[in-house]
gemmi code that builds the backbone of each chain (N, CA, C; Angstrom):
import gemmi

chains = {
    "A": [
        ("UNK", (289.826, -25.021, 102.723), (289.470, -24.133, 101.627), (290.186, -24.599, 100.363)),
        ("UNK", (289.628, -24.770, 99.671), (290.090, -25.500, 98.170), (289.978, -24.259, 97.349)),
        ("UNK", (291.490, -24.059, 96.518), (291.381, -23.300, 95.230), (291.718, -23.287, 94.151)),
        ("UNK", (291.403, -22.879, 93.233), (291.937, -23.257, 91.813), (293.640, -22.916, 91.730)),
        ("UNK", (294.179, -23.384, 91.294), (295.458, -23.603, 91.267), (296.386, -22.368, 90.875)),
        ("UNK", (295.354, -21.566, 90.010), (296.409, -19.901, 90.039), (296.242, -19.072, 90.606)),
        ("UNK", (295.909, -19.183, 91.788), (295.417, -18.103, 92.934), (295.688, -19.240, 94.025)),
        ("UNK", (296.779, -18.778, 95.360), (296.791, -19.343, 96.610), (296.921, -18.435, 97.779)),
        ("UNK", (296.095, -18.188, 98.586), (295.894, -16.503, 99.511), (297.202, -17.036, 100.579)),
        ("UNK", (297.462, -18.447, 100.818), (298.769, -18.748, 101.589), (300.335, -18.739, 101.219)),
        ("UNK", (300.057, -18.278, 99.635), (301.155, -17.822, 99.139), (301.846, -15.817, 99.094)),
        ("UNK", (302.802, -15.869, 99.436), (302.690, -14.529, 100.195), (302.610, -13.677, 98.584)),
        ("UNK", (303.187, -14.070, 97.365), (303.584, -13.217, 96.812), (302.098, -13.255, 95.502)),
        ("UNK", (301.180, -13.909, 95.813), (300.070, -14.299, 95.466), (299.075, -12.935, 95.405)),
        ("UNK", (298.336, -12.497, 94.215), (297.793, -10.953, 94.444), (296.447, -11.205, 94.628)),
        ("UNK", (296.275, -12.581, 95.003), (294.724, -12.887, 95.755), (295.210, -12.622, 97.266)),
        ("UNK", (296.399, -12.659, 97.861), (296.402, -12.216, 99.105), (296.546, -10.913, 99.592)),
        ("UNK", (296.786, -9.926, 98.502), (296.929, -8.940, 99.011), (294.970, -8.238, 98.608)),
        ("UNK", (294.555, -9.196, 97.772), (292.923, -8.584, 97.169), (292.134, -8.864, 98.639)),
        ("UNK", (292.593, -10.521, 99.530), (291.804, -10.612, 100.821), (292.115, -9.841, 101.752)),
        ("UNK", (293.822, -9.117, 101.811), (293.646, -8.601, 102.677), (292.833, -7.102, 102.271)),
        ("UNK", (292.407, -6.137, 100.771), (291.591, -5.242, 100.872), (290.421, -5.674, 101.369)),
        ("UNK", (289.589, -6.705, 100.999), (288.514, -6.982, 101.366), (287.731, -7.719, 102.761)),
        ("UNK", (288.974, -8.640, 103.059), (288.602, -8.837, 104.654), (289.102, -7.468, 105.518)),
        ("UNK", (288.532, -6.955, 105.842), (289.150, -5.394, 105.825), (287.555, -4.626, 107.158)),
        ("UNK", (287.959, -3.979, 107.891), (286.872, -4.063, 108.608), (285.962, -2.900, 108.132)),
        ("UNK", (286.959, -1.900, 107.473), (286.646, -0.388, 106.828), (286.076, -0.802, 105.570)),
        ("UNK", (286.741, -1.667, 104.765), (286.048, -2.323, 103.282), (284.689, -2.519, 103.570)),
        ("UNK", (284.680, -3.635, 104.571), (283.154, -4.431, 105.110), (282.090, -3.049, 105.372)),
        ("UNK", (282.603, -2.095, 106.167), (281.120, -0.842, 106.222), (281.210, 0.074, 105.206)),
        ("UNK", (282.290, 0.060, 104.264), (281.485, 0.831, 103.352), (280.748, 0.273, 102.606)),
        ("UNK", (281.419, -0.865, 101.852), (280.427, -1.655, 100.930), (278.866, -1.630, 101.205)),
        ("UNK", (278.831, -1.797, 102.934), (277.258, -2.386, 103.187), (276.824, -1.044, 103.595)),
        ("UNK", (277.769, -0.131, 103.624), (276.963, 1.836, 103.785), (276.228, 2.105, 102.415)),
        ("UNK", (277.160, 1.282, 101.446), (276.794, 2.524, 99.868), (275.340, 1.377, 99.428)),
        ("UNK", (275.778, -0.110, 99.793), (274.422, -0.698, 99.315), (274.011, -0.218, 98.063)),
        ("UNK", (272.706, -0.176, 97.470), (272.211, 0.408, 96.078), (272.445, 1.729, 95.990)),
        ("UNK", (273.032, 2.825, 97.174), (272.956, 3.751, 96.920), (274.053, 4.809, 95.921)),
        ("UNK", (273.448, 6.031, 95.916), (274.548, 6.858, 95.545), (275.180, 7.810, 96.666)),
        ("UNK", (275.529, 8.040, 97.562), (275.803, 9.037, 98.234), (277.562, 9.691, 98.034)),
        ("UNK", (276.766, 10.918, 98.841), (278.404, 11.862, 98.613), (279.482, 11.562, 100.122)),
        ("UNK", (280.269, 12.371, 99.679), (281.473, 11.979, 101.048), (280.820, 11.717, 101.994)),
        ("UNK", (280.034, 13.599, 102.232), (280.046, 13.627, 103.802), (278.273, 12.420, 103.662)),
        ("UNK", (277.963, 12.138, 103.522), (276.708, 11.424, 103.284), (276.999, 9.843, 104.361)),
        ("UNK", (278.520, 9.522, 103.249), (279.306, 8.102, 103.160), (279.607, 8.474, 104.891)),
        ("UNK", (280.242, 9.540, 104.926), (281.193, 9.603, 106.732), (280.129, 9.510, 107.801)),
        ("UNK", (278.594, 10.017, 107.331), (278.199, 9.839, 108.567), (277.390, 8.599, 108.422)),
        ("UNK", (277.091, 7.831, 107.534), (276.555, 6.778, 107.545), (277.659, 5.591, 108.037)),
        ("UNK", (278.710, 5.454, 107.881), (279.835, 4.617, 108.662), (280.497, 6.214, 109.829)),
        ("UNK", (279.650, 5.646, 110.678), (280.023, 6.550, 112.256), (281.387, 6.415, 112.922)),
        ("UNK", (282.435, 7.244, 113.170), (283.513, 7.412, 113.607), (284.595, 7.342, 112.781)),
        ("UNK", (284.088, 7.289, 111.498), (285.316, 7.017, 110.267), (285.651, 8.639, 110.404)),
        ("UNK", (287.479, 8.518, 110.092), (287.895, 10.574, 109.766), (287.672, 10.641, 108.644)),
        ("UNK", (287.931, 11.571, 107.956), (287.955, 12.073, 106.960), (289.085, 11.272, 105.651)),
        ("UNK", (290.336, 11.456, 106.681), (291.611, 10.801, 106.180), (291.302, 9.267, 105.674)),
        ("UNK", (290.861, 8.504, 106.675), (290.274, 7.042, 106.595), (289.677, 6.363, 105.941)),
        ("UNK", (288.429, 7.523, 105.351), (287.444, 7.383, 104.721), (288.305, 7.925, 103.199)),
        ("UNK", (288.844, 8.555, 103.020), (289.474, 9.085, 101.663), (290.311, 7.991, 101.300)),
        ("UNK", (291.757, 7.570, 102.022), (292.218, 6.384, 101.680), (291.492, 4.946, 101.387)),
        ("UNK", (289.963, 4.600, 101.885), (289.516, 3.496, 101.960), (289.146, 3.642, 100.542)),
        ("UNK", (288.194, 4.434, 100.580), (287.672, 5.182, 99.112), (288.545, 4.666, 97.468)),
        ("UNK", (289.740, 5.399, 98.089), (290.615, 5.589, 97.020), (291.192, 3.922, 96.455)),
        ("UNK", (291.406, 2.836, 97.692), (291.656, 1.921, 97.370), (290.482, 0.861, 96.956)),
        ("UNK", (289.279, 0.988, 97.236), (287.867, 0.593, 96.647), (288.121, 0.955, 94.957)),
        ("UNK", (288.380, 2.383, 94.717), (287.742, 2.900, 93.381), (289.183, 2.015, 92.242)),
        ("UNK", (290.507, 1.787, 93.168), (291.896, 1.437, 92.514), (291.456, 0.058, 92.041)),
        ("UNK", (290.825, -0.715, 93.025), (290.334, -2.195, 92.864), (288.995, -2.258, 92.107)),
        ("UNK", (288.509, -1.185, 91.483), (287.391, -1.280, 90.642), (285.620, -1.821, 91.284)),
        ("UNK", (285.749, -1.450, 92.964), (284.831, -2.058, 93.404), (283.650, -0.449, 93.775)),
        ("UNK", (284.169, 0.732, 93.707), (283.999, 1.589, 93.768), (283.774, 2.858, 92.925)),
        ("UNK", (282.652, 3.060, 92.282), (282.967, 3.979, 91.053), (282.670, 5.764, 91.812)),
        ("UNK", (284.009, 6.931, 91.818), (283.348, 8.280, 91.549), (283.138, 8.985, 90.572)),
        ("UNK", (282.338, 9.460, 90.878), (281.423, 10.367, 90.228), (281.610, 12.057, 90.451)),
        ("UNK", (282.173, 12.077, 89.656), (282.623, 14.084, 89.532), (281.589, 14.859, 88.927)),
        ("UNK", (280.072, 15.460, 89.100), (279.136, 15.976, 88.471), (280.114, 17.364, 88.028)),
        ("UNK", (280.069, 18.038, 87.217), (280.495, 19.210, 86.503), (278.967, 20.716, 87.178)),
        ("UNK", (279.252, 20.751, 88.656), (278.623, 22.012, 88.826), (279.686, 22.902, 89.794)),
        ("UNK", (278.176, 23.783, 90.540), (279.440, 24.853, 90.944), (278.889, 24.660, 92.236)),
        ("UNK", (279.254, 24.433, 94.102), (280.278, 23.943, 93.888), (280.429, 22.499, 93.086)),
        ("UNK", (281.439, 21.678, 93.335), (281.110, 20.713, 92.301), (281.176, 19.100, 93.075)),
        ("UNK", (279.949, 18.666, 92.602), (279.570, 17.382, 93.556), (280.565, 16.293, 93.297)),
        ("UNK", (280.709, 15.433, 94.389), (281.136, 14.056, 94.041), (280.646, 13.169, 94.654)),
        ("UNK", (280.017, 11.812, 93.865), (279.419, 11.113, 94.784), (280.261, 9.668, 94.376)),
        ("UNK", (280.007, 8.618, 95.534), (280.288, 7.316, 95.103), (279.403, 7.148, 95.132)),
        ("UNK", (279.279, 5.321, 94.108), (278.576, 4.453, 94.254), (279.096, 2.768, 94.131)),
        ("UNK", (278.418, 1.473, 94.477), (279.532, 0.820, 94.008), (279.084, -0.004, 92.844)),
        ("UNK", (280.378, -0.423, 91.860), (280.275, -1.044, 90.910), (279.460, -2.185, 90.911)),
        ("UNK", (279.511, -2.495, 89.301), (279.064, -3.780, 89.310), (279.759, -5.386, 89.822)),
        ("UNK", (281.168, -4.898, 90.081), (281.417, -5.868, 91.225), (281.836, -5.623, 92.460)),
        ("UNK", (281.413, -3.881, 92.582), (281.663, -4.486, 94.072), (280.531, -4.825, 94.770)),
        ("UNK", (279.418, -4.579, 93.433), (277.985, -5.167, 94.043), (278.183, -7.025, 94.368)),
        ("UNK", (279.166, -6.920, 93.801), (279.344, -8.788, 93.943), (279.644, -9.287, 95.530)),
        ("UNK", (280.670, -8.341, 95.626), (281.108, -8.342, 97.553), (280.315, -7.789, 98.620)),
        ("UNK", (279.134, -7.533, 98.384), (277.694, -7.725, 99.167), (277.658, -8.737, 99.727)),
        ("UNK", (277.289, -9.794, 99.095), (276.865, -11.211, 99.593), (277.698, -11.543, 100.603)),
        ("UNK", (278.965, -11.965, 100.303), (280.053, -12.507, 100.883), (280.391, -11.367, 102.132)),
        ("UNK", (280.231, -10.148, 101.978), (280.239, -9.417, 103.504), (279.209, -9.484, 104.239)),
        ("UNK", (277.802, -9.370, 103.773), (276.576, -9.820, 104.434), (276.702, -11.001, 105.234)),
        ("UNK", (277.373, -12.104, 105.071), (277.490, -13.397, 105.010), (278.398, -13.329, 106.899)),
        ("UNK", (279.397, -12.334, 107.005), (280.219, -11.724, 107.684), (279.790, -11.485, 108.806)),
        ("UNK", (278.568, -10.322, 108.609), (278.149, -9.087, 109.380), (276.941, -9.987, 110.284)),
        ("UNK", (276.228, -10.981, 108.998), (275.574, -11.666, 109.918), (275.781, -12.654, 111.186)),
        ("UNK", (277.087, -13.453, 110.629), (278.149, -14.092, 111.656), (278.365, -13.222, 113.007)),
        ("UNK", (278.888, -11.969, 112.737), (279.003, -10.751, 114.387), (277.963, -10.846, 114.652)),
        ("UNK", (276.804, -10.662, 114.207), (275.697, -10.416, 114.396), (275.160, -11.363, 115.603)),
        ("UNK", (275.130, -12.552, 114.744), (275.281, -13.901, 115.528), (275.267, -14.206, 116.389)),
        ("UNK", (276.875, -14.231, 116.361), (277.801, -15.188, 117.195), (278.484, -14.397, 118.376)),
        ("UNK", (277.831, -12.613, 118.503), (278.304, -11.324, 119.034), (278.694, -12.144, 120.964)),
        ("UNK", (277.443, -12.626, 120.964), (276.811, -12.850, 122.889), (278.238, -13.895, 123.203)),
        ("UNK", (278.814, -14.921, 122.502), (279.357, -16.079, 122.758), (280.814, -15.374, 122.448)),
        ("UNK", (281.150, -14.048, 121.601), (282.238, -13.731, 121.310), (282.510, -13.473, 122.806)),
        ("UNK", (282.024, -12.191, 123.282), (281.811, -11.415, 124.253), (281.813, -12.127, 125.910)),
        ("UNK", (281.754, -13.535, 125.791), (281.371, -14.277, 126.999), (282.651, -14.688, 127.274)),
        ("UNK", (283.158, -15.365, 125.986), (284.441, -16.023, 125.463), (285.673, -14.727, 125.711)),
        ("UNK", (285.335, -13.816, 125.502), (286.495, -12.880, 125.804), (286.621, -12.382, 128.056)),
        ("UNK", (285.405, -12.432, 128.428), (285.460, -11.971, 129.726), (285.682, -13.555, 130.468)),
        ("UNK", (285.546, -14.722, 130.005), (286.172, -15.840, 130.545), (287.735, -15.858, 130.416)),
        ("UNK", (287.995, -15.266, 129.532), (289.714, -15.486, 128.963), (290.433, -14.392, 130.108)),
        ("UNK", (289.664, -12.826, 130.523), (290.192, -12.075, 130.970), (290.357, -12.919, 132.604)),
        ("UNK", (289.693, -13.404, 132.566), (289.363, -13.617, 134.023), (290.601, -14.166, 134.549)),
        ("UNK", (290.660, -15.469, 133.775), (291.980, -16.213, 133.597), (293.222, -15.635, 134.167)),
        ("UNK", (293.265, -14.407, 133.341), (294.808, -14.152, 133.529), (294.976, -13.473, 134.650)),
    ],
    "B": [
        ("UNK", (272.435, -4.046, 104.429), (272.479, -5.499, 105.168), (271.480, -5.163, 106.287)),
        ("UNK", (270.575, -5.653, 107.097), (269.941, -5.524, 107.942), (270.279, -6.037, 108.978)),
        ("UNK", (270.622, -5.587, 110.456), (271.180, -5.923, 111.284), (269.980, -5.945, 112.563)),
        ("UNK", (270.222, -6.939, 113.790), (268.982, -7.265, 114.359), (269.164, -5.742, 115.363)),
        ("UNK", (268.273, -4.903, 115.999), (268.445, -3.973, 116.681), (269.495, -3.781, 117.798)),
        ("UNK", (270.055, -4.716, 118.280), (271.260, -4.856, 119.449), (272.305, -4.606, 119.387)),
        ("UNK", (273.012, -5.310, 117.814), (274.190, -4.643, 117.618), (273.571, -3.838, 116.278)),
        ("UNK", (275.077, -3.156, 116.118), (275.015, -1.716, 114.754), (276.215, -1.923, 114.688)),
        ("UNK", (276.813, -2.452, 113.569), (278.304, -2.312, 112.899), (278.792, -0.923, 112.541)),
        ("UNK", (277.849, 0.230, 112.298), (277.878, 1.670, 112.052), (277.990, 2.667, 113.334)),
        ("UNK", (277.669, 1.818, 114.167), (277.637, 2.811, 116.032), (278.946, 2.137, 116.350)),
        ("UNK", (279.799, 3.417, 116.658), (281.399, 2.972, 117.081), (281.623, 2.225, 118.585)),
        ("UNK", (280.586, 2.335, 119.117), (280.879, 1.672, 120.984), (280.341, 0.293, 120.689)),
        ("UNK", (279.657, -0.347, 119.486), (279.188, -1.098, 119.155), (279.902, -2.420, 119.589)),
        ("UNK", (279.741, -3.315, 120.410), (281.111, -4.325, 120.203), (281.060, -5.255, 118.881)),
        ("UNK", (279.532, -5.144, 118.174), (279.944, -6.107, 117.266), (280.914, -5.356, 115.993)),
        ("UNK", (281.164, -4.225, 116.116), (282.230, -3.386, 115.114), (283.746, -3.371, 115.829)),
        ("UNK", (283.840, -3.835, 116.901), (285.271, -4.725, 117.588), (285.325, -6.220, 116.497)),
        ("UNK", (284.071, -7.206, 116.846), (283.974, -8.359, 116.310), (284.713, -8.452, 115.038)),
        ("UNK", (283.500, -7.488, 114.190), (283.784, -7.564, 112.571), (285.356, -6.848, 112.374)),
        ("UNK", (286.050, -6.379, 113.145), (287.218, -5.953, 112.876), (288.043, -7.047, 113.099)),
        ("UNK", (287.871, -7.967, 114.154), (288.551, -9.232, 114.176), (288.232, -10.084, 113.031)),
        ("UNK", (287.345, -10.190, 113.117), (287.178, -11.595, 111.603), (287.125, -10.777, 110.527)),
        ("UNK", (286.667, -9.385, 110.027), (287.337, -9.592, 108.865), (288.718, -8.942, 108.948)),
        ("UNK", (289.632, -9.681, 108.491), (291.062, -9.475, 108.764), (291.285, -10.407, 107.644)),
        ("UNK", (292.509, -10.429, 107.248), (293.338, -10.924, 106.182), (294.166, -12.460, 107.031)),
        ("UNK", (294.472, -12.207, 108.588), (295.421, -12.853, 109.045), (294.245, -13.973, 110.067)),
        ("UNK", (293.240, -13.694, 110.429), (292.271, -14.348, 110.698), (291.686, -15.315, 109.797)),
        ("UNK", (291.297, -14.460, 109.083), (290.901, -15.990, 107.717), (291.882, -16.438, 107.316)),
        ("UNK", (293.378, -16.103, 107.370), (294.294, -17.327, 106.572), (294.765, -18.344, 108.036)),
        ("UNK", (294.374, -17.788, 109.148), (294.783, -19.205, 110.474), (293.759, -19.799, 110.269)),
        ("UNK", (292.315, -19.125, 110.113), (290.809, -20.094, 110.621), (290.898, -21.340, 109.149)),
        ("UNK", (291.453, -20.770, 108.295), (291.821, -21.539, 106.989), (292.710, -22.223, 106.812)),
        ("UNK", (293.877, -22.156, 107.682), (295.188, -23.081, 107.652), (294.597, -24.126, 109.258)),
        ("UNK", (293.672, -24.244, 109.435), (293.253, -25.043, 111.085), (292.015, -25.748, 110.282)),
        ("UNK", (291.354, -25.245, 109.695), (290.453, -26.304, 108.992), (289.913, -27.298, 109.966)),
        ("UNK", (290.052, -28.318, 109.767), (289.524, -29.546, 110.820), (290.941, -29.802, 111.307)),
        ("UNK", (292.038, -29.373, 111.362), (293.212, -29.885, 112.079), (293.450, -29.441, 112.908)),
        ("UNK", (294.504, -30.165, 113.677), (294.962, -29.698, 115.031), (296.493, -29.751, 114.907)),
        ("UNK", (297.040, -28.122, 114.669), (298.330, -28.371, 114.543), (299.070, -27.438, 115.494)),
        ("UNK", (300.321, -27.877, 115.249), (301.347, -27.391, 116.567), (301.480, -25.622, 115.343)),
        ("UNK", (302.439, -25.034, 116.286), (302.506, -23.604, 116.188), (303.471, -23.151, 114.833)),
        ("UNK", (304.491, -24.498, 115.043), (305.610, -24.463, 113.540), (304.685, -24.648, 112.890)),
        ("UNK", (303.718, -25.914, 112.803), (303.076, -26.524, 111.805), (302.084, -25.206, 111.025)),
        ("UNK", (301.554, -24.929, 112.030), (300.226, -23.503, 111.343), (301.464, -22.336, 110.549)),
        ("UNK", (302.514, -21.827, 111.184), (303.278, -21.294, 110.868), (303.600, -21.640, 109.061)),
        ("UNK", (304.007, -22.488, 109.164), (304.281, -23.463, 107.296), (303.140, -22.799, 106.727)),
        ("UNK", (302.077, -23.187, 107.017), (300.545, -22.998, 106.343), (300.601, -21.732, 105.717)),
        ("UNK", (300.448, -21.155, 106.738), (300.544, -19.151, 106.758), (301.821, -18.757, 105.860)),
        ("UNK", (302.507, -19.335, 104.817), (303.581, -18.611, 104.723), (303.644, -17.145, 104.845)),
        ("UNK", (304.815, -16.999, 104.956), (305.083, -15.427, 105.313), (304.601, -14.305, 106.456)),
        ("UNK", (304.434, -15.530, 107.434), (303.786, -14.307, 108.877), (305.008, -14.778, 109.765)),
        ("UNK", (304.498, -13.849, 110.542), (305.819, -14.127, 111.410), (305.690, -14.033, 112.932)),
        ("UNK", (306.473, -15.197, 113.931), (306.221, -15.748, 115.040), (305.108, -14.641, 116.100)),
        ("UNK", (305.967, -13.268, 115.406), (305.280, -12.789, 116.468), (303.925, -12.031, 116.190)),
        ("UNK", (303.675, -11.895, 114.663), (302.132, -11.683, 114.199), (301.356, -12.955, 114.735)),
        ("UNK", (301.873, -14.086, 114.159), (301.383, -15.185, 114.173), (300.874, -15.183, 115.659)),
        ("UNK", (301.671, -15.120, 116.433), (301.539, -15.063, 118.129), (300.244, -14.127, 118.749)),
        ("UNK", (299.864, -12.937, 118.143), (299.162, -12.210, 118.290), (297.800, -12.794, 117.992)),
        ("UNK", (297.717, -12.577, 116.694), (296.547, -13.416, 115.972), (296.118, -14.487, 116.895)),
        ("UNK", (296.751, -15.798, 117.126), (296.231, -16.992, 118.329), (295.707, -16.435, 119.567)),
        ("UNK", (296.435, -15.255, 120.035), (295.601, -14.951, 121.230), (295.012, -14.196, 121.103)),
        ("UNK", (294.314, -13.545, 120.313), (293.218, -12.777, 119.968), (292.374, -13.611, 119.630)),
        ("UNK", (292.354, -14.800, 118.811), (291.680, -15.759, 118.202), (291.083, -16.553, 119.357)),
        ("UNK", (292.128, -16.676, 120.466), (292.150, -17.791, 121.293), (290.683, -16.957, 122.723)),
        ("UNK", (291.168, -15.752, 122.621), (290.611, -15.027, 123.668), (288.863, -14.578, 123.469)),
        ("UNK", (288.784, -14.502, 121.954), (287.507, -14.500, 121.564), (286.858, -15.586, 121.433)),
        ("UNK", (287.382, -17.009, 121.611), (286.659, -18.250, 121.928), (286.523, -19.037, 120.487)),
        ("UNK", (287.438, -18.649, 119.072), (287.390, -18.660, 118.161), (288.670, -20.044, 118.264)),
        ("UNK", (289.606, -20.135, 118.681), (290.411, -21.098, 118.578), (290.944, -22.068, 120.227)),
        ("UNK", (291.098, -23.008, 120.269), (291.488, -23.072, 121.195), (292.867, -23.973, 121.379)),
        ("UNK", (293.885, -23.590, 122.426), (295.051, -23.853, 122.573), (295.692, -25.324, 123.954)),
        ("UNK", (296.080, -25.675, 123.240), (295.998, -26.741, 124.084), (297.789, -27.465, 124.705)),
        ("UNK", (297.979, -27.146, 125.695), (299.363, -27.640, 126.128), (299.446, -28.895, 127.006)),
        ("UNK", (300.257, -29.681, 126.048), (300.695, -31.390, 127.077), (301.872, -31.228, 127.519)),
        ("UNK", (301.544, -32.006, 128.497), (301.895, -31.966, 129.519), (303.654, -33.467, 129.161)),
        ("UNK", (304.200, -32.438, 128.566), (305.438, -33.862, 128.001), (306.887, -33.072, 128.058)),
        ("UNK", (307.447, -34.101, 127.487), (309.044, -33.114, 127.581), (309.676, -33.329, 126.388)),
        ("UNK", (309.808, -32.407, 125.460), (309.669, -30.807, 125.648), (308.012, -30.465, 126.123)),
        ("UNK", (307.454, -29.342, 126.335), (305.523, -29.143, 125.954), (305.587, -29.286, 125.055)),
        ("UNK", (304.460, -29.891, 124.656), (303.815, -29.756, 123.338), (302.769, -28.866, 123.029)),
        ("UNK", (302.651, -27.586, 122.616), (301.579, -27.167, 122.202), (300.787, -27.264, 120.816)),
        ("UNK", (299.528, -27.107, 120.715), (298.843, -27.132, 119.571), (297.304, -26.304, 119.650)),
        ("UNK", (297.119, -26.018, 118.071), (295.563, -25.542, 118.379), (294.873, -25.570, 117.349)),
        ("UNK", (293.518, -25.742, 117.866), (292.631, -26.071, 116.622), (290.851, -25.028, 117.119)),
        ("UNK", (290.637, -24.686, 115.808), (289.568, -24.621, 115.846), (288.481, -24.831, 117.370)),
        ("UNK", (287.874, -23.895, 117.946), (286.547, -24.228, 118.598), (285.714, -24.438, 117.658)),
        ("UNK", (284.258, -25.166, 118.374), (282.554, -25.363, 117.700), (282.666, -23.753, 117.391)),
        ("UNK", (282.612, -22.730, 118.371), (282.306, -21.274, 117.621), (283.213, -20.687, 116.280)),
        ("UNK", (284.607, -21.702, 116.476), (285.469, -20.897, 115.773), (285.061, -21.918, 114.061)),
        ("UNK", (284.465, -22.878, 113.993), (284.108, -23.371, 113.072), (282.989, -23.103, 112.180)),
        ("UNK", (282.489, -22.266, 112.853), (281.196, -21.494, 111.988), (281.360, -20.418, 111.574)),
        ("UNK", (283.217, -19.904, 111.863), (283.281, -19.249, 111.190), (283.650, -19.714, 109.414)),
        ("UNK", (284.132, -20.883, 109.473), (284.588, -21.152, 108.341), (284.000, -20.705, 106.713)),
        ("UNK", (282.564, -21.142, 106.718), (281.821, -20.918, 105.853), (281.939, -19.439, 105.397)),
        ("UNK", (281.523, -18.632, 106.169), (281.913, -17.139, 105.627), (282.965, -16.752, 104.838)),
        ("UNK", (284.289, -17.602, 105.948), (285.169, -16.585, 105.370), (286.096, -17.395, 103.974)),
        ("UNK", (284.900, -18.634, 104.019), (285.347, -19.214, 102.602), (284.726, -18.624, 101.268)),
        ("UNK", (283.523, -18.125, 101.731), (282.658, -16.985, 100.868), (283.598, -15.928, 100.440)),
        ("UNK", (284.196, -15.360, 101.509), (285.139, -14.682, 101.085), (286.658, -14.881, 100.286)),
        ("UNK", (287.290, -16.111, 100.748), (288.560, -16.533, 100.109), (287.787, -16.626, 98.296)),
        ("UNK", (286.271, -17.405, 97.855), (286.317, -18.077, 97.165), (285.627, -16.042, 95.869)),
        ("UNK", (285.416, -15.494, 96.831), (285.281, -14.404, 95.628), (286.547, -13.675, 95.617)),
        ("UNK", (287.448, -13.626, 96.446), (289.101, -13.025, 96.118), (289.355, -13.884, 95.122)),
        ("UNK", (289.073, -15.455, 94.888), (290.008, -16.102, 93.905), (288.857, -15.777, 92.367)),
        ("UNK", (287.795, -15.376, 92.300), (287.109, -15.900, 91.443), (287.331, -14.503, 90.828)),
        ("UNK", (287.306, -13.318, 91.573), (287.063, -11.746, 90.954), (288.660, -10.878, 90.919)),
        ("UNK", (289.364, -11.805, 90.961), (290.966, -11.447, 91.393), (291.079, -10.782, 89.796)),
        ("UNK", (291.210, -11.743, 88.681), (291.771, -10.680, 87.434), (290.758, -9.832, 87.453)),
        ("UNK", (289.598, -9.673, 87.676), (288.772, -8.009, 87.290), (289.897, -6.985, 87.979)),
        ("UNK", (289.982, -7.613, 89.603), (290.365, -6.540, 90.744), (291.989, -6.043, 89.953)),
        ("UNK", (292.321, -6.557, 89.437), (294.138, -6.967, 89.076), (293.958, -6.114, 87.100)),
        ("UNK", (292.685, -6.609, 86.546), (292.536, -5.540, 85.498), (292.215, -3.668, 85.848)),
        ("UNK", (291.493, -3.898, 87.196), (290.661, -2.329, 87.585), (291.945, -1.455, 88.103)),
        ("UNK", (292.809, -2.606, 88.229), (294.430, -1.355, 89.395), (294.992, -1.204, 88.029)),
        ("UNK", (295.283, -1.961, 87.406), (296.219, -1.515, 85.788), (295.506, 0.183, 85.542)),
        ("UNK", (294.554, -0.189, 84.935), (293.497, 0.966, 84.390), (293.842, 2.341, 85.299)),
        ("UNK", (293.276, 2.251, 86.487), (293.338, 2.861, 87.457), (294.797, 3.554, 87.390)),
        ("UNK", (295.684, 2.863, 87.589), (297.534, 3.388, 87.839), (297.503, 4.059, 86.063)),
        ("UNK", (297.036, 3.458, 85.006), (297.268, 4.332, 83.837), (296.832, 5.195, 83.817)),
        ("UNK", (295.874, 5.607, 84.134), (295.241, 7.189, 84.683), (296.136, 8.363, 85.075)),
        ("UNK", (296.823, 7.558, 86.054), (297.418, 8.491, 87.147), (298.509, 9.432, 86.127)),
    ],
}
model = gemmi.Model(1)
for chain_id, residues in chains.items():
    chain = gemmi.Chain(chain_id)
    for i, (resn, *xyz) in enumerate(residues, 1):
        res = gemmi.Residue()
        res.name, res.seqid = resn, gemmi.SeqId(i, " ")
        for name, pos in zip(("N", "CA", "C"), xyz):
            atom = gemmi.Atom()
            atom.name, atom.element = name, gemmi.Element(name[0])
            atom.pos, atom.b_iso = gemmi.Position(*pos), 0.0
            res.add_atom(atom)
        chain.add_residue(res)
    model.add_chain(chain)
structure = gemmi.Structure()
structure.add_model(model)
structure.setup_entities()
């Protein structure tokens, strides 16, 4: 992996390594590809990524919207809505998680074969 | 993202939402990235990775190793020699998760302008 010289993710004190570790992230990866073009609200977001808590889903949230990949939305009614959606870059980290999901997708049968050969082993 | 009907990254018994929790990881893409086309001993990957430590590091390989993603190899000498490199499966991961290293380095000052903003808020 080749990188431009002011960013090194093998350097610990480097804030591209702490940006891969938000984004290689397994909770990052389903929301991004939950919210897609959409707008949805919390509970919308919780049941579209299945088994996320409440807690999980609020902290993930919160560090999406800190990193600017995540915009909320506070409508002014009664009660009073909030929805996410994601930015214009975290529309950027689509691709590159798609890229991901399709890999599991994949490569799922050979993960799965590769893990019950290893158990066997021991 | 459209996923083929078998697995669902969104259904929690799913194993490919085990998968995607392994690869996307922060400590996964910086070994599958410090192994590249090499084959190095355990100090050696260790250097690469700055700042992990024997016994993360230790974890990671056999998780890596057990999903068929890396493989480990001991000679038979005095002292052993161990080393490990990359599998054919564990090499297809590369591409992805260079997709990913190469938008942490490219979208890093937005992400690094959006937390300023963000923390001035607070």
């Amino acid at each position: 992996m080749s990188h431009p010289p002011e960013f090194d993710i093998f350097t610990v004190t480097c804030p591209s390594r702490t940006s891969l570790a938000r984004i290689a992230n397994k909770r990052t990866a389903m929301v991004v590809a939950a919210l897609g073009d959409d707008t949805l609200r919390f509970t919308e977001l919780r049941a579209a990524v299945a088994g996320i808590s409440n807690k999980v889903l609020t902290v993930t949230l919160r560090h999406l919207e800190r990193d600017g990949l995540v915009a909320r939305h506070v409508h002014d009614e009664v009660p009073p809505r909030v929805d996410y959606e994601l930015t214009e870059l975290g529309r950027t980290l689509r691709a590159p998680l798609e890229e991901l999901g399709r890999w599991a997708d994949e490569h799922m049968e050979r993960v799965l074969a590769a893990r019950e050969s290893y158990d066997a082993r021991l």
